[in-house]
C-alpha positions in Angstrom: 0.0 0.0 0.0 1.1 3.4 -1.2 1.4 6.7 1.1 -1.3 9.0 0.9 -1.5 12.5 1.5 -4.5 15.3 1.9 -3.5 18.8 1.5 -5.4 21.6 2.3 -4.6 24.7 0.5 -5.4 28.4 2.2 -5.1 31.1 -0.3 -6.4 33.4 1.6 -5.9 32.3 5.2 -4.9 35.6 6.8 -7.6 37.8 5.3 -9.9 35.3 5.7 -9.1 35.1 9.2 -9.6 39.4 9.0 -13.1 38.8 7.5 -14.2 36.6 10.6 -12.9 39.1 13.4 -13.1 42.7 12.0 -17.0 43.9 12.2 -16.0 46.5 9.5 -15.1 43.3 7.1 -17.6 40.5 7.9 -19.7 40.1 5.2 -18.1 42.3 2.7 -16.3 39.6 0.3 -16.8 42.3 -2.5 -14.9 44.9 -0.6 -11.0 44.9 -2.0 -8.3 44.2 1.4 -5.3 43.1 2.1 -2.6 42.8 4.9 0.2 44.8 4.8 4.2 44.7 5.8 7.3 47.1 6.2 10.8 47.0 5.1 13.7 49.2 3.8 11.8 50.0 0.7 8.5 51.1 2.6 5.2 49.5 3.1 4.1 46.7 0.9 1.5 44.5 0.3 1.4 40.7 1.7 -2.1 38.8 2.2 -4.5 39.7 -0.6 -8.6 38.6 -0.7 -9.6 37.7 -4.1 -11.3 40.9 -4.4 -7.8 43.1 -4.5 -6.6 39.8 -6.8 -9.4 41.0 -9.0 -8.1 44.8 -9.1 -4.7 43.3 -10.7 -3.6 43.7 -7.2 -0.3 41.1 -6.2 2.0 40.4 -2.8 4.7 42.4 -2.5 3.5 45.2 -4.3 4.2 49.1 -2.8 1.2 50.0 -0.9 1.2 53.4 -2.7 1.1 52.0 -5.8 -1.9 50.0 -4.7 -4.0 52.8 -3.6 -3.3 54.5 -7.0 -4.2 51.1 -8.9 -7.3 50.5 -6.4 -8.3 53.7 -4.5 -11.0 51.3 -2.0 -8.4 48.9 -0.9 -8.3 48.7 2.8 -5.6 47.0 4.6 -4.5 46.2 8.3 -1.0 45.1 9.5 -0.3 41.2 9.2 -0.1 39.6 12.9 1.6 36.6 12.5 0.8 35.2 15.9 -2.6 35.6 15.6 -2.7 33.9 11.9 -0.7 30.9 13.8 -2.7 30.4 16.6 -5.9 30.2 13.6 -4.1 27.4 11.9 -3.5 26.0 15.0 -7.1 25.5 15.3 -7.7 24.2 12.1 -5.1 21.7 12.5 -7.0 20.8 15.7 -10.0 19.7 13.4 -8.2 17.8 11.3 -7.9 14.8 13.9 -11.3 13.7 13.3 -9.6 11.9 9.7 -6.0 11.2 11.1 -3.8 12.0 14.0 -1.2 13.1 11.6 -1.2 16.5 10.7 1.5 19.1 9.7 1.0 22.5 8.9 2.4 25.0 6.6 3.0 28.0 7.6 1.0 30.4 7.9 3.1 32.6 5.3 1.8 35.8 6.8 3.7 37.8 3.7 1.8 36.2 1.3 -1.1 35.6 3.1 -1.7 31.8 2.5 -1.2 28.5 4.4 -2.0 25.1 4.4 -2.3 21.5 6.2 -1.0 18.1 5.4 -3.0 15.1 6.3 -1.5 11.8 6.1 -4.4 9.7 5.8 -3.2 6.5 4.5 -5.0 3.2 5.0 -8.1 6.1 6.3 -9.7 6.7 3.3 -12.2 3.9 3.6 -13.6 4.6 6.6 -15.2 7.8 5.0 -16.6 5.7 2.3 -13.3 5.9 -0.1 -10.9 9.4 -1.1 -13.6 11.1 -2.9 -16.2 10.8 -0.3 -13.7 11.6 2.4 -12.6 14.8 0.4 -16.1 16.0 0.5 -16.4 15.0 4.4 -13.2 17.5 5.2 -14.6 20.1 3.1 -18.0 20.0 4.9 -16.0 20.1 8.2 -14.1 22.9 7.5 -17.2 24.9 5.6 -17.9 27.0 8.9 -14.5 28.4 9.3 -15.3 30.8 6.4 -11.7 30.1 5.0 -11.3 29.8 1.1 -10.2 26.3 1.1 -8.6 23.8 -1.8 -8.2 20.0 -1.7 -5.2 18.1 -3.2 -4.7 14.2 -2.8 -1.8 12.4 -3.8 1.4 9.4 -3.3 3.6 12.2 -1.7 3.5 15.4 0.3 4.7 17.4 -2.8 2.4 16.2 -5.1 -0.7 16.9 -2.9 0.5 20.3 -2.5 1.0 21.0 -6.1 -2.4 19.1 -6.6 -4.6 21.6 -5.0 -2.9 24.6 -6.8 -2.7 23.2 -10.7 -5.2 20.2 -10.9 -7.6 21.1 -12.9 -10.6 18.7 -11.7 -11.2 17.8 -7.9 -7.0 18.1 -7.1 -7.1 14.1 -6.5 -3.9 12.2 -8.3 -4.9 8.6 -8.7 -2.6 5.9 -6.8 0.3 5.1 -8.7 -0.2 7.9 -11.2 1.5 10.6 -9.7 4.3 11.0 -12.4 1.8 10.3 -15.3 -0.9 13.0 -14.1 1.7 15.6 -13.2 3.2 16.1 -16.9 1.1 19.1 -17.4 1.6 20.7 -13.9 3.8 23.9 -14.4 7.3 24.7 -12.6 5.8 25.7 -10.2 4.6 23.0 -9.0 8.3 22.1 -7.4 8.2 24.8 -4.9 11.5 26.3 -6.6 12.4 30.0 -5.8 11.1 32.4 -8.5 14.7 33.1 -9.9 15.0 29.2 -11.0 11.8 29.2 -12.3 12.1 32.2 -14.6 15.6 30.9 -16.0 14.0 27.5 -17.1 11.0 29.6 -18.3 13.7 31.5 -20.6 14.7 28.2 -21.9 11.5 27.2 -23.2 10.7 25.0 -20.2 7.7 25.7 -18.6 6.1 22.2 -17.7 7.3 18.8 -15.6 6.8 17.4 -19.2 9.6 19.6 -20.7 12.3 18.6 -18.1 11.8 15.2 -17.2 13.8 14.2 -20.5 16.7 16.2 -20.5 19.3 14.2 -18.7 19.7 14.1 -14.7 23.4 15.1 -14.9 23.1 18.3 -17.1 20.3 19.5 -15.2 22.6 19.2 -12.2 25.4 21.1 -13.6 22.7 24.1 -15.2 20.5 24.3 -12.2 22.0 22.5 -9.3 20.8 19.8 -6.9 17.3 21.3 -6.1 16.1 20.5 -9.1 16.3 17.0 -9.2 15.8 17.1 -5.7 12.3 18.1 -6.2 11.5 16.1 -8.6 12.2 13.2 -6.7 10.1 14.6 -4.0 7.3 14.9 -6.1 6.9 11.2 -7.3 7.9 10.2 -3.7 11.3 8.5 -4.6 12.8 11.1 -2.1 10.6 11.5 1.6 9.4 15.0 1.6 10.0 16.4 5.3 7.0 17.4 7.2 6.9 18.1 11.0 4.2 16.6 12.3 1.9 18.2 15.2 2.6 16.6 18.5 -0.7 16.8 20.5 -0.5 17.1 24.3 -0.9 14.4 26.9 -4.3 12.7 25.9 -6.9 12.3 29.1 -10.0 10.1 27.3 -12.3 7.5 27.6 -13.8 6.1 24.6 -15.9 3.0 24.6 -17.1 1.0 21.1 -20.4 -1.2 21.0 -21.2 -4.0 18.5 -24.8 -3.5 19.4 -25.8 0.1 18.7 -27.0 2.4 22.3 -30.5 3.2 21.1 -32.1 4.9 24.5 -31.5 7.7 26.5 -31.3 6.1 29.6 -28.3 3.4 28.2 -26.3 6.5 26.8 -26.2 8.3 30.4 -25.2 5.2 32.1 -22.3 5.2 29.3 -21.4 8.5 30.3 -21.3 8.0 33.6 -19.1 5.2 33.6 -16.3 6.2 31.3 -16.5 9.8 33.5 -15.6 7.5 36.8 -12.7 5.6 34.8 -11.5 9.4 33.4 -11.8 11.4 36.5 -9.9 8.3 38.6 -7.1 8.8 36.1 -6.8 12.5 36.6 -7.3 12.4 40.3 -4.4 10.2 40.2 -2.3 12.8 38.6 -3.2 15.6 40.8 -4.9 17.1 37.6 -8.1 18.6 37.3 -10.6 19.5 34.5 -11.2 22.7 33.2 -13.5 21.9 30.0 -14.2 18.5 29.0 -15.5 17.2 25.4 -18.4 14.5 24.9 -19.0 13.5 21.2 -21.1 10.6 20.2 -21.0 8.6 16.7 -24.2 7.5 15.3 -24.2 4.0 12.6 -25.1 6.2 10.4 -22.1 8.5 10.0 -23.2 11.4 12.3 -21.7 13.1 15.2 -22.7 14.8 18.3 -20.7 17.0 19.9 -21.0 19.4 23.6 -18.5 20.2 25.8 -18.9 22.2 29.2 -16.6 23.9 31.2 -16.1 24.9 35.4 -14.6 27.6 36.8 -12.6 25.8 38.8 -10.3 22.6 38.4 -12.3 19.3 39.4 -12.1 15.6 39.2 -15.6 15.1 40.8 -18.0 12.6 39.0 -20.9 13.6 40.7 -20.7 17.6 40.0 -19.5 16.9 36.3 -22.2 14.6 35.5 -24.5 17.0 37.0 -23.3 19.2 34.3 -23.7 16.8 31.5 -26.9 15.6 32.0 -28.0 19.0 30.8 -26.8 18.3 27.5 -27.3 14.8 27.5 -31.0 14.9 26.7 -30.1 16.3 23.3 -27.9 13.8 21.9 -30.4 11.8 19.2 -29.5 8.3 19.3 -31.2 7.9 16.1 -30.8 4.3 14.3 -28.4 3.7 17.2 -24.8 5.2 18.9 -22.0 3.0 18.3 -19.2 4.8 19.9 -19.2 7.0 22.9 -15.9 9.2 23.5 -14.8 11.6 26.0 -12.2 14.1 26.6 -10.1 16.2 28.8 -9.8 19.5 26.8 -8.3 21.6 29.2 -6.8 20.4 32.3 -5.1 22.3 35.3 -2.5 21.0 37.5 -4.9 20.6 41.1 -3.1 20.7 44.3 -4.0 18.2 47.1 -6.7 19.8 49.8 -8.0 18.5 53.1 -11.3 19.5 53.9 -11.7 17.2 56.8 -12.4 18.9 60.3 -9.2 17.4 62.2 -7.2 19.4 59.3 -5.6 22.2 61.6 -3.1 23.8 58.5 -6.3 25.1 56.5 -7.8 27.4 58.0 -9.9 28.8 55.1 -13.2 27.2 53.4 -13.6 24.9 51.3 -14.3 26.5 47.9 -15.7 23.3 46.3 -19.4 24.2 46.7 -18.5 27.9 45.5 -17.4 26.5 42.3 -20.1 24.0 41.9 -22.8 26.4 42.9 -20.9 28.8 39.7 -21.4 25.8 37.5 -24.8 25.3 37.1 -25.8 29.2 37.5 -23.5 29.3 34.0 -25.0 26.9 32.6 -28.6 27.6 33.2 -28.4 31.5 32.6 -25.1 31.8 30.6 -21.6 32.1 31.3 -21.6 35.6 31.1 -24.3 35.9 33.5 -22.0 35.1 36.5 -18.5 36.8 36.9 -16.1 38.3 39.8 -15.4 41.1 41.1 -11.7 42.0 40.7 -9.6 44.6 41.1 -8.3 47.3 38.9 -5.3 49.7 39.3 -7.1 52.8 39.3 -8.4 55.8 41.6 -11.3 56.6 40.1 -14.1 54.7 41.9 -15.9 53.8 38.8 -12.3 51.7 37.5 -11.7 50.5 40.8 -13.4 47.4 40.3 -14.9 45.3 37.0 -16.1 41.9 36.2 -13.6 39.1 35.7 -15.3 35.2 34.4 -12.6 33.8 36.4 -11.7 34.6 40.4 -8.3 36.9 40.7 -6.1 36.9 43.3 -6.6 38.6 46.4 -5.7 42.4 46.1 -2.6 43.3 48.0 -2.6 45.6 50.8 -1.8 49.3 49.6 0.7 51.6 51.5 -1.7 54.0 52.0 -5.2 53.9 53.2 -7.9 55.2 51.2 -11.0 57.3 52.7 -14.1 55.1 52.9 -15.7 54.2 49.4 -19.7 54.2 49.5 -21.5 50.0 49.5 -23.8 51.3 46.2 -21.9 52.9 43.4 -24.2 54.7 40.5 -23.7 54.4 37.1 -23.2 57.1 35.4 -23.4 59.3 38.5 -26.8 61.7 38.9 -27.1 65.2 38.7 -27.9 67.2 41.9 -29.8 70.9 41.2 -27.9 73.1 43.9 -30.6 75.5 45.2 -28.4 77.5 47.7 -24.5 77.5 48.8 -22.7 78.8 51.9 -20.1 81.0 51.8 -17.5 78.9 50.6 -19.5 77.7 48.1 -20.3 74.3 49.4 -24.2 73.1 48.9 -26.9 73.8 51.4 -30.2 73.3 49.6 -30.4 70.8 46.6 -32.7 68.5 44.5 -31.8 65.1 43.4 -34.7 62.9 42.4 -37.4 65.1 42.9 -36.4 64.9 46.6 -35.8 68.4 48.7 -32.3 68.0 50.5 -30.9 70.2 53.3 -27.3 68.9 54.2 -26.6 69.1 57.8 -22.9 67.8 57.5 -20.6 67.6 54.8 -16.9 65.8 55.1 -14.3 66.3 52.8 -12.5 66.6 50.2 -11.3 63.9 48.9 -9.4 65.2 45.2 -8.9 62.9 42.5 -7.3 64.1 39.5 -7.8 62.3 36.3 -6.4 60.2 34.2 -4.2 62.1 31.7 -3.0 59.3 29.3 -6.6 58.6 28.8 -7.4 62.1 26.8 -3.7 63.8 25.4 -5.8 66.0 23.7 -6.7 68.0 26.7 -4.3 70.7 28.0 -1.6 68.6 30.4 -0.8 71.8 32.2 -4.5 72.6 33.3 -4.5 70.9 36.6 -8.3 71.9 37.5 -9.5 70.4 34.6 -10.6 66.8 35.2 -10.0 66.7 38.3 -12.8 65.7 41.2 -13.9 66.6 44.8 -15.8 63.9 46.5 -18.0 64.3 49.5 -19.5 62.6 51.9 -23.0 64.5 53.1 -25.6 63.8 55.5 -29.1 65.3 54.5 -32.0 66.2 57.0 -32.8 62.6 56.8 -29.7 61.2 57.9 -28.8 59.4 54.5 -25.0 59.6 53.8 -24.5 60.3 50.3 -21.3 60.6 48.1 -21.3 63.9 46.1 -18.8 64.7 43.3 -17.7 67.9 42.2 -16.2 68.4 38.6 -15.3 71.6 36.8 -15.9 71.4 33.0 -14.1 72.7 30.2 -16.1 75.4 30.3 -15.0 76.1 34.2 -18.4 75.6 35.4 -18.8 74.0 38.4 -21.5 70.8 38.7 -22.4 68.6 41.0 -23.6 64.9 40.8 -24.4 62.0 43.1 -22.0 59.0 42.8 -23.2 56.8 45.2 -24.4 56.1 48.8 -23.0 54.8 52.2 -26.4 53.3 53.5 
């Protein structure tokens, strides 16, 4: 049995990956872009969509000269760590056909990338190459990514495949050197310089230079030449470094008799969740998401995964969490395998919650985190979040929402005046009806309430944040800057006023908050 190899070709993989995560761009696949790069000779083009293509646009290219050619071209700086971590993902989905996948790339300058899949003795499980072709492109439909399918003996002539084949990119077994005579140069992956002196030759096709002799070749053109060749038809192994997947924690169970009731699928469950979570407890290594997906006999997948906020091995809570999916799996004509899967995992000290434990003196946490767990996933996980901590005097930056619990704020040198228990957001006006005479608030209306102010405490300035607004004048140290105070109406309700001076320097009070 020959090798066989799946490429996946990704002309457009970095503005592609643009189009999915720029609102200006989604949904405008009419709308000329590209990614741009700098060097010594200025800024150039790199990634193009096939709308700039269309505008005789091409890699490399100044970006002036662009706009002059194609005045509505937008562009945006390549980032090639984001355009990794998106094939990384890809590659990801490429283990539902084989665990061997390499990746090319991404070539952020020119915008494209692509995956290897050695898939050979794989094909028949997807009901032969052509039928498994059309499964990966199905699979890869909803990441939005312009993609092209090439199938062949070696990893070279896969990858030439998808780029010059003119039918479905799929070389037949054994006919790799036959059904490659027509493929151009370029199909060697040889630099452009080579490939424009054959082209001055007359030699433009694998056809036209598989005749002249080996050892003239070698002495015109050098080694590479040959070399490639060779790696094309597979006499020479073409090298491809293969993605090594992390430490696998999963439990997958076949059946020769189909599941075909609810009630026999959530027994399933529960028993391969036991045998996973006793292998992770063992490890000191806790869950953090975890993956359930369920083949039906008839070719079709079902897929959920859920995720805590804090690492757990506990059957009981994380089948708790399951069974709200698990009604939705279909059995259909029947579920023949059943597989589950660590896919994130934290390292989980040991903890004693026992009462005779005299070294831990705080709570256990474990019902906190379980309690977090089903609130997420019965209203949504970003209905529940944590208060944390933020580097900043302003009250209302103090403090924001954080899905996962920070570490306890450290004590500051310096103690700050007390803060008010209920914040308001944005703060209210107050109507000053009279001031004293040094122009503090007597009367006032806030809510259509009448408020005479027996007490007032204070200040406490707060100047604002100048690297927020350079536009404003640095010098002017008034503007910006706030007076809070704590009052005490005829009532005896404390309340938090603020006092701000405007551009205009008018004075203007508001009601930030109050202390109960």
């Amino acid at each position: 049995m020959t090798q066989r190899f799946l490429y996946l070709w990704l002309p457009h993989l970095v503005t592609d990956r643009y189009a999915q995560h720029e609102a200006a761009l989604q949904g405008q696949t009419e709308v000329p872009f590209a990614t741009v790069t700098s060097d010594h000779r200025g800024v150039l083009l790199a990634g193009l969509n096939a709308a700039a293509l269309k505008e005789k646009l091409q890699p490399k290219m100044r970006l002036t000269d662009a706009h002059a050619i194609c005045p509505a071209l937008q562009t945006q700086p390549i980032a090639p760590d984001q355009d990794h971590a998106f094939l990384q993902d890809m590659a990801k989905t490429a283990d539902l056909f084989t665990p061997w996948v390499a990746m090319d790339g991404p070539h952020s300058e020119s915008g494209e990338g692509g995956l290897w899949l050695e898939i050979t003795g794989a094909a028949h499980l997807f009901g032969g190459e052509e039928n498994m072709m059309k499964r990966v492109a199905e699979v890869y439909a909803p990441f939005n990514c312009t993609v092209r399918l090439g199938m062949a003996d070696s990893a070279l002539a896969a990858w030439a495949a998808a780029r010059f084949h003119k039918g479905t990119g799929r070389l037949n077994a054994y006919q790799t050197y036959q059904e490659t005579q027509s493929f151009p140069l370029q199909a060697l992956d040889l630099p452009l310089e080579l490939i424009q002196r054959l082209n001055r030759l007359g030699l433009r096709t694998l056809a036209d230079i598989r005749d002249i002799p080996r050892a003239n070749m070698t002495v015109r053109f050098g080694y590479d030449l040959i070399k490639r060749l060779d790696q094309l038809t597979g006499t020479l192994p073409f090298q491809l470094t293969y993605q090594h997947a992390p430490r696998l924690y999963e439990e997958i169970a076949f059946f020769a008799e189909p599941l075909g009731s609810q009630e026999n699928v959530t027994q399933t469950v529960e028993r391969l969740l036991a045998r996973l979570c006793l292998r992770l407890k063992k490890e000191n290594i806790g869950l953090r998401r975890l993956g359930a997906q369920f083949t039906r006999v008839d070719g079709r997948l079902s897929f959920f995964q859920i995720a805590t906020s804090a690492a757990t091995y506990e059957t009981a809570h994380l089948m708790r969490l399951l069974q709200d999916y698990l009604p939705g799996v279909d059995p259909g004509f029947g579920i023949e395998r059943v597989h589950l899967r660590a896919l994130q995992t934290q390292w989980q000290d040991n903890r004693q919650t026992d009462l005779n434990d005299a070294t831990n003196q705080g709570p256990d946490k474990t019902a906190q985190h379980a309690l977090i767990d089903r609130l997420r996933h019965r209203l949504g996980a970003d209905c529940v979040s944590y208060p944390a901590h933020h580097h900043s005097h302003l009250p209302e930056r103090a403090l924001h929402k954080s899905p996962s619990p920070t570490a306890r704020a450290e004590k500051s040198d310096y103690n700050l005046p007390k803060r008010p228990i209920r914040l308001l957001s944005p703060p209210e006006p107050l109507s000053v009806l009279a001031i004293d005479a040094a122009n503090m608030p007597m009367h006032a209306k806030w809510r259509r309430m009448s408020l005479s102010f027996r007490q007032l405490t204070g200040p406490e300035r707060i100047t604002r944040e100048w690297w927020r607004k350079l536009s404003h004048d640095l010098w002017d140290a008034q503007l910006g800057m706030r007076d809070y105070f704590r009052a005490e109406d005829q009532e005896g309700r404390h309340l938090w006023l603020c006092r701000v001076t405007s551009q205009a320097r008018e004075t203007r009070w508001f009601v930030h908050g109050w202390f109960g």
